[in-house]
N, C-alpha and C positions, 0 to 999 in steps of 0.2 A: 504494500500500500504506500504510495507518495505521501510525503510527511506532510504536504498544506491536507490533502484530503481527510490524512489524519488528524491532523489540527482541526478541519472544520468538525468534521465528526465529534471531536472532543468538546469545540460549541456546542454546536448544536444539542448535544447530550445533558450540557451544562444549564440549557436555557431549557429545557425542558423540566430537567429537576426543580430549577427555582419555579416554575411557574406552576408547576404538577404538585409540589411539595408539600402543599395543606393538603389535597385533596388523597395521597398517598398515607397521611398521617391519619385524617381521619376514619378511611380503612383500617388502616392497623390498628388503630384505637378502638372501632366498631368492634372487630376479629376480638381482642384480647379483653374486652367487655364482656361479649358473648356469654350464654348459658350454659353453651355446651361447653368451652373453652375453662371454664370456672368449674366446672364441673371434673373436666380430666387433670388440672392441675393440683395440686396435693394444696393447703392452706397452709401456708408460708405463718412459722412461729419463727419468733426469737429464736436462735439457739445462743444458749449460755457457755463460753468460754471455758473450756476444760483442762482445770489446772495440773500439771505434772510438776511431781517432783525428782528433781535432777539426783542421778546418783555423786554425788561428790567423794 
């Protein structure tokens, strides 16, 4: 591939994302909303930091 064509490509790619970019976030945000998606993932606790002690 010639490097301007990859360059534009690289625009082009670039102005897409900015312009696309809410509308991409609000999907993934819909997605990981979801009922079902809440449902398959386990329910995130705290985990408490487990102390060892060193042999000296």
């Amino acid at each position: 591939m010639e490097p301007i064509t990859l360059c534009g490509a690289v625009i082009v790619a670039f102005g897409l994302w900015v312009e696309l970019e809410p509308l991409f976030m609000k999907v993934a945000r819909a997605i990981s909303n979801s009922t079902i998606m809440t449902a398959i993932s386990p329910a995130t606790t705290v985990q408490k930091p487990l102390y060892v002690k060193y042999l000296t």
